[in-house]
N, C-alpha and C positions, 0 to 999 in steps of 0.2 A: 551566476544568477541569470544572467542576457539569454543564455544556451537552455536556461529550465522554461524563462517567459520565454521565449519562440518555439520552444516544442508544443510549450503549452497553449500559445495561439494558435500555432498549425492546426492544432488537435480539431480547435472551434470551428476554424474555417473547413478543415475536413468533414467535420460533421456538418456544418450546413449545407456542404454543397451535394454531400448525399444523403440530404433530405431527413437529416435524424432532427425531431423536433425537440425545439428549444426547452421544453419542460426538464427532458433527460439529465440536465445541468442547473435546476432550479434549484438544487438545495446545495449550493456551494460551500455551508459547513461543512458535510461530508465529505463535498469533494477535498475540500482542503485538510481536512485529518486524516484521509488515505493516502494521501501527496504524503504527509508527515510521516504518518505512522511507516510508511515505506523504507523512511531514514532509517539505519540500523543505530542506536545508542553508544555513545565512547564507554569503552569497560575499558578496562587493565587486560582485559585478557585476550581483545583484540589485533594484538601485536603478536601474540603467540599463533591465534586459531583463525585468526578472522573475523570479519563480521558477523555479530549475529542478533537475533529477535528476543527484549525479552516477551514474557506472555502478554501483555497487556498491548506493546504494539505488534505482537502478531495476530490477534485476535482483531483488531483495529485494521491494517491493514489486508489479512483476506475476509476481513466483514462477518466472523462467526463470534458464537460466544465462547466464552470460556472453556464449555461442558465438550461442545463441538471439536473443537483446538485439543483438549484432551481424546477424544475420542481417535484423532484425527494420528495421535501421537499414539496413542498404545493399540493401534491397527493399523503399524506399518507407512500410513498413508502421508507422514513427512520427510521430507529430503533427509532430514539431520533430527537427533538429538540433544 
C-alpha cells in the first residue's frame, strides 16, 4: 500500500510542476474507481490462465460502455478473450 500512495503522490506532484491544472483531478470518485476497477477480481480460474477482467470492471477501467467493450471485442480490437 506505501508503494501505491507514493506512486500516486508522484503522480500530483508530477502534474503540478508541469503545469497540468488542478481541475484535471477534481472528480476523485473516478479517479478512485479506475484505480479499482484496474484490480483484476480473484476467480478460481486465475491459477490456471491468469488474471483477468470481468465486463463490468473492464468497461470501468478503459471508461467505455458496455456496447463499446463489445464492439471492442468482436472487431479484433482486445488483447484477449
Amino acid at each position: 500500500m506505501e508503494l501505491l500512495t507514493d506512486r500516486v503522490r508522484a503522480t500530483f506532484v508530477e502534474a503540478r510542476a508541469a503545469g497540468v491544472p488542478a481541475e484535471v483531478f477534481g472528480d476523485v470518485e473516478a479517479i478512485a474507481t479506475a484505480m479499482v476497477a484496474a484490480l483484476p477480481t480473484s476467480h478460481p480460474y486465475d491459477r490456471l490462465v491468469g488474471p483477468f477482467y470481468d465486463t463490468a470492471g473492464l468497461t470501468k477501467w478503459l471508461g467505455v460502455s458496455h456496447q463499446q467493450e463489445y464492439r471492442r471485442e468482436h472487431h479484433d480490437r482486445m488483447q484477449a478473450r
